[in-house]
Short mmCIF file of the C-alpha atoms (twelve columns), coordinates in Angstrom:
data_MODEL
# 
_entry.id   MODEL 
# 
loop_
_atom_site.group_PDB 
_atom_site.id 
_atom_site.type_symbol 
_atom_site.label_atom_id 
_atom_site.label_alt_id 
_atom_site.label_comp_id 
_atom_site.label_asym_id 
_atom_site.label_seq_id 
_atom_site.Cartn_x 
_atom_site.Cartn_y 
_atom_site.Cartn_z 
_atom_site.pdbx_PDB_model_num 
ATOM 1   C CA . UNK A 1   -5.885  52.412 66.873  1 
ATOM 2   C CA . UNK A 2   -2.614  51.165 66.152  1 
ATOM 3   C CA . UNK A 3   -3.657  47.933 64.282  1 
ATOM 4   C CA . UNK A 4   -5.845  49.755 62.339  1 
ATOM 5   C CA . UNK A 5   -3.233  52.636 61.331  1 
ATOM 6   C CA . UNK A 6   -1.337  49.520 60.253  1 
ATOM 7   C CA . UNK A 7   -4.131  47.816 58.271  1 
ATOM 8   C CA . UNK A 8   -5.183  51.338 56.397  1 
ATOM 9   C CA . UNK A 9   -1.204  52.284 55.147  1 
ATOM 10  C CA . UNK A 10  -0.719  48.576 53.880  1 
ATOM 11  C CA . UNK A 11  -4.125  48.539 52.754  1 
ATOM 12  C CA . UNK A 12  -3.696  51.595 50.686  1 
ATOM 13  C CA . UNK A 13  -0.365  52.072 49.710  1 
ATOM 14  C CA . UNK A 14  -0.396  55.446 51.358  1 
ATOM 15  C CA . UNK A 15  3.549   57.230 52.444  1 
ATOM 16  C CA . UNK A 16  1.723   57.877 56.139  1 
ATOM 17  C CA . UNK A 17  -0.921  57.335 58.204  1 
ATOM 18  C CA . UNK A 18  -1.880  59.407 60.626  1 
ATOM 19  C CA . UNK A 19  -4.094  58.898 63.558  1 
ATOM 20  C CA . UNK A 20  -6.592  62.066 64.434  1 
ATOM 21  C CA . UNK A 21  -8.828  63.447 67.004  1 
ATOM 22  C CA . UNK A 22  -11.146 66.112 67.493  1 
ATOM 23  C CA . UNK A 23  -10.650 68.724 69.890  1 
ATOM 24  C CA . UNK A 24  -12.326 71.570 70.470  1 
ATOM 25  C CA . UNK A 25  -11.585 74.699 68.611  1 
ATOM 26  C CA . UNK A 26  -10.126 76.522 71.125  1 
ATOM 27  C CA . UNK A 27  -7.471  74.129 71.671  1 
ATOM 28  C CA . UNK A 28  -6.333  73.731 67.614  1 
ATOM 29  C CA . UNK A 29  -3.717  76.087 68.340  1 
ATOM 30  C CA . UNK A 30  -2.189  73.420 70.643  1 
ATOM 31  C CA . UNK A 31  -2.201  70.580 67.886  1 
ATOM 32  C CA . UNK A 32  -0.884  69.770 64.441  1 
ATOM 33  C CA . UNK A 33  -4.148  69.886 62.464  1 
ATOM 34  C CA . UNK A 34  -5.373  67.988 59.264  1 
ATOM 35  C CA . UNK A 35  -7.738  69.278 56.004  1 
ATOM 36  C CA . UNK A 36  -8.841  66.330 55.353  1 
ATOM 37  C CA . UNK A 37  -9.397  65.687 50.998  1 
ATOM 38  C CA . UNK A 38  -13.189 64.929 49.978  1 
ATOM 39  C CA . UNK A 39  -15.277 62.213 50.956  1 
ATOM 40  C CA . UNK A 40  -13.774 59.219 53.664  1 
ATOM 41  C CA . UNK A 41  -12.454 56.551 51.608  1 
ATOM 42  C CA . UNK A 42  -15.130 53.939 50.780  1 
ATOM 43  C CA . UNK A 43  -14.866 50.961 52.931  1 
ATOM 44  C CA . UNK A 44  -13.499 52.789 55.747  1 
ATOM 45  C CA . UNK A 45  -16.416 53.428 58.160  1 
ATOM 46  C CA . UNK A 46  -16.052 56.691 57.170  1 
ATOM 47  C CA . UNK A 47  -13.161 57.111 60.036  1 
ATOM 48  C CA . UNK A 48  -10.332 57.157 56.925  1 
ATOM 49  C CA . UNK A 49  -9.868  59.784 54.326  1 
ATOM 50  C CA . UNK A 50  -7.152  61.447 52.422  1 
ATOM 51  C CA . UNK A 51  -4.970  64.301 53.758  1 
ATOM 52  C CA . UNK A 52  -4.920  67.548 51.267  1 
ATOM 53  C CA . UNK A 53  -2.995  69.932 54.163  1 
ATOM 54  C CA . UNK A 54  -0.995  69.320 57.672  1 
ATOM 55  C CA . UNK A 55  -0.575  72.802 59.755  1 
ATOM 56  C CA . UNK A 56  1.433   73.186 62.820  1 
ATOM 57  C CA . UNK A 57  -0.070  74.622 65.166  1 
ATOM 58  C CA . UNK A 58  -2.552  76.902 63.613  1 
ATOM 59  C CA . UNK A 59  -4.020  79.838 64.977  1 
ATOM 60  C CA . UNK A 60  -7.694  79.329 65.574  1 
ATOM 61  C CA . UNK A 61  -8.738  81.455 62.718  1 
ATOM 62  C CA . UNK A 62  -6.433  79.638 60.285  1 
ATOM 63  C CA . UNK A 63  -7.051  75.989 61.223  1 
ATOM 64  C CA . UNK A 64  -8.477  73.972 58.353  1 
ATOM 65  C CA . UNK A 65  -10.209 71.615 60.537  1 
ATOM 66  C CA . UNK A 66  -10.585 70.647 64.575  1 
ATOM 67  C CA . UNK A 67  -8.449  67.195 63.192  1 
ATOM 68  C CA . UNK A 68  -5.620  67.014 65.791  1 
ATOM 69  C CA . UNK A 69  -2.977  65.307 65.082  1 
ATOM 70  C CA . UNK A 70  -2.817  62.293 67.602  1 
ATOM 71  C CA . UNK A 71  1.223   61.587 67.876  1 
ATOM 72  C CA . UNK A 72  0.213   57.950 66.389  1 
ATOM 73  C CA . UNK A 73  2.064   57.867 62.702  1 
ATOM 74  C CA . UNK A 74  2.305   54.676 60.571  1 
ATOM 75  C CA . UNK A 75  5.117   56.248 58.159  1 
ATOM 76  C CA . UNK A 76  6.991   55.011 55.093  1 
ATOM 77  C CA . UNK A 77  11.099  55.306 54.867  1 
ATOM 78  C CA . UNK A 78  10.079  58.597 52.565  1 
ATOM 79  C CA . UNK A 79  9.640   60.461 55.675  1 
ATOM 80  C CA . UNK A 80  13.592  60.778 56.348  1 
ATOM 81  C CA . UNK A 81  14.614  62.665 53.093  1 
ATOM 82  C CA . UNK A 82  11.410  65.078 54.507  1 
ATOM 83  C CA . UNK A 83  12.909  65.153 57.823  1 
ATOM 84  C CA . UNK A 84  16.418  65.914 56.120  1 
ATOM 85  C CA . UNK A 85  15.002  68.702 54.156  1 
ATOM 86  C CA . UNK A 86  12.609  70.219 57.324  1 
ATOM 87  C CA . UNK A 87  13.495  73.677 58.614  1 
ATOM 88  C CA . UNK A 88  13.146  74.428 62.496  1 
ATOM 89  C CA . UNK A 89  9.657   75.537 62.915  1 
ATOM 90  C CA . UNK A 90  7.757   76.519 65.587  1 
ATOM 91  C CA . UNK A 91  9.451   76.817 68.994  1 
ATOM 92  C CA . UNK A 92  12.771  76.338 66.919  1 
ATOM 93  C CA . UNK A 93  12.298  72.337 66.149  1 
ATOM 94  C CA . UNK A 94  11.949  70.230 63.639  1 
ATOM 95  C CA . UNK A 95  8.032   69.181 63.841  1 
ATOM 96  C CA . UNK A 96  7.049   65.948 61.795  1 
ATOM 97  C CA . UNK A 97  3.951   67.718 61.038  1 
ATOM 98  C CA . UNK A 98  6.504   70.238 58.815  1 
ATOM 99  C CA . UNK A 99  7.826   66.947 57.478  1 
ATOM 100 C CA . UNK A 100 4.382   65.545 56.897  1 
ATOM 101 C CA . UNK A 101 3.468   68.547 54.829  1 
ATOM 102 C CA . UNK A 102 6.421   68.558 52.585  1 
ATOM 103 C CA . UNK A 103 5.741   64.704 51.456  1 
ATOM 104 C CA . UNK A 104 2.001   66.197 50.571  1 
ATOM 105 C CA . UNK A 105 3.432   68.476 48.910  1 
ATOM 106 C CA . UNK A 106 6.016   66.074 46.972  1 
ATOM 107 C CA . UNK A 107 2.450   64.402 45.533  1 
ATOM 108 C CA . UNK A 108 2.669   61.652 48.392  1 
ATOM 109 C CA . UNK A 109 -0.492  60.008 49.488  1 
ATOM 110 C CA . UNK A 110 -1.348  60.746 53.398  1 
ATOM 111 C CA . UNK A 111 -4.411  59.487 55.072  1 
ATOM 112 C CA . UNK A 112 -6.012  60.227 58.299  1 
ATOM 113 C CA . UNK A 113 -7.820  57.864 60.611  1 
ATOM 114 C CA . UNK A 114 -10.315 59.709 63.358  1 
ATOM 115 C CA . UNK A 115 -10.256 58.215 66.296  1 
ATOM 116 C CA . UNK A 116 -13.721 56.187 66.857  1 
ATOM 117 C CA . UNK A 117 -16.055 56.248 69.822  1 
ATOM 118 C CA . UNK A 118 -14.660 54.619 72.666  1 
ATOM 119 C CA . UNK A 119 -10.796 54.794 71.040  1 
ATOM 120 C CA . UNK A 120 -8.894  57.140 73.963  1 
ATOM 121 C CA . UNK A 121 -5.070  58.377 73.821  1 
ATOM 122 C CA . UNK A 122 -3.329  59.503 76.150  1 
ATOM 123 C CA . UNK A 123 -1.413  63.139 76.375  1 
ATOM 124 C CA . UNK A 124 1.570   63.713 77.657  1 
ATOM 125 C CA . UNK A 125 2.852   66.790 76.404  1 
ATOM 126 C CA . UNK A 126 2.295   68.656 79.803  1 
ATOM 127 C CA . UNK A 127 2.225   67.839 82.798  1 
ATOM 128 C CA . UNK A 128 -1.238  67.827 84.449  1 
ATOM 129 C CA . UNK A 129 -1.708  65.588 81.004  1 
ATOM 130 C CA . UNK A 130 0.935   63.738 81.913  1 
ATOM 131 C CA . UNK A 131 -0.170  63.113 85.633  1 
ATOM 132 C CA . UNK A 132 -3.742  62.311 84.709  1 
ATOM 133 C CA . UNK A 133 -1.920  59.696 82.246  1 
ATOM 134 C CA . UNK A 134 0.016   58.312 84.597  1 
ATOM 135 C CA . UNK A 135 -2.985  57.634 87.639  1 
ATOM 136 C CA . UNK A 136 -4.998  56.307 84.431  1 
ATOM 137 C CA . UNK A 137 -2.279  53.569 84.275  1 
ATOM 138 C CA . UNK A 138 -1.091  53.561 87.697  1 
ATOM 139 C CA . UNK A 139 -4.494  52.830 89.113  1 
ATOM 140 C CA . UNK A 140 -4.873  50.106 87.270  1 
ATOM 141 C CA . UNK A 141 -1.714  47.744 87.892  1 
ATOM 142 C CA . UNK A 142 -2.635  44.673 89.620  1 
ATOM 143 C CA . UNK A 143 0.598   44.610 91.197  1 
ATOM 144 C CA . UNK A 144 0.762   48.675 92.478  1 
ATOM 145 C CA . UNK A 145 -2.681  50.059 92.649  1 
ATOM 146 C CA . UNK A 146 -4.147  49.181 95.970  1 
ATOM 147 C CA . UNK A 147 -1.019  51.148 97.206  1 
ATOM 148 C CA . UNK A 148 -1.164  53.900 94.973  1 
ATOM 149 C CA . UNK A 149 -4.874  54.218 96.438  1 
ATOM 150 C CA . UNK A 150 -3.811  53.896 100.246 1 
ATOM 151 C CA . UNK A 151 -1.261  56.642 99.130  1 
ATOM 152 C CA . UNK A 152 -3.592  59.043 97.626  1 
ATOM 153 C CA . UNK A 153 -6.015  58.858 100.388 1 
ATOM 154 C CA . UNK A 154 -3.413  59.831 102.896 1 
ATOM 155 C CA . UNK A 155 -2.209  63.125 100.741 1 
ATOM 156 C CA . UNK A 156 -5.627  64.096 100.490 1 
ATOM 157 C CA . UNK A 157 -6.658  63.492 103.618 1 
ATOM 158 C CA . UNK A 158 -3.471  65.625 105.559 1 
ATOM 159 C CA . UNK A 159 -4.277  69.215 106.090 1 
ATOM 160 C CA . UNK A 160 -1.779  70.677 103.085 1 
ATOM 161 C CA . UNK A 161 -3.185  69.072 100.754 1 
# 
């Protein structure tokens, strides 16, 4: 995904590109979400298109899309002045997505790039995301896994478990 957030910003001289996935409604309220703007861009696949809104966290009734923002960004330097001019938003931060928005609304090109079939990221922003993340990984290192394994067998296998 990363190589081809690359390829679309250079490609087309957009100020960000933003990787996106689709969750399911009930969750939009848990995401950044994207409108996308008209048709995908020809060429694309039909994975890349441009970016007419950006809401933060959006109650389910008011999301303009099930477009998640993915926490993958490809931006240009004009995000700091938006970061500079970004009031806390939500939960009392500064959220990019807030940043994001204003550059729209400066007339700045955004595009979004769905994720494709087989293309997975990886959560972290809670923990039981975090922990599935991490056994993804963990389970997978040549050098750990096989003890990892032994490990988990033993916690599951003891009688407070």
């Amino acid at each position: 995904m990363l190589r081809r957030l690359i390829d679309a910003f250079e490609r087309t001289g957009a100020s960000a590109a933003i990787a996106l996935e689709e969750v399911p409604k009930a969750h939009v309220s848990r995401y950044g979400i994207a409108a996308p703007q008209g048709e995908p861009l020809p060429g694309t696949g039909g994975d890349v298109f441009r970016l007419a809104d950006l809401v933060e966290k959006p109650a389910v009734h008011e999301a303009p899309s099930r477009l998640a923002i993915a926490g993958r960004y490809v931006v240009a330097p004009a995000v700091f002045d938006a970061l500079r001019r970004t009031a806390p938003g939500k939960g009392g931060e500064i959220q990019i997505t807030d940043a994001l928005r204003l550059m729209l609304q400066d007339g700045k090109t955004l595009i979004g790039l769905r994720f494709r079939p087989g293309e997975r990221r990886h959560d972290i922003g809670n923990f039981a995301s975090y922990f599935r993340s991490f056994l993804h990984f963990a389970l997978r290192d040549p050098d750990h896994a096989d003890a990892l394994r032994q490990a988990l067998a033993e916690e599951l296998d003891t009688d407070d478990a």
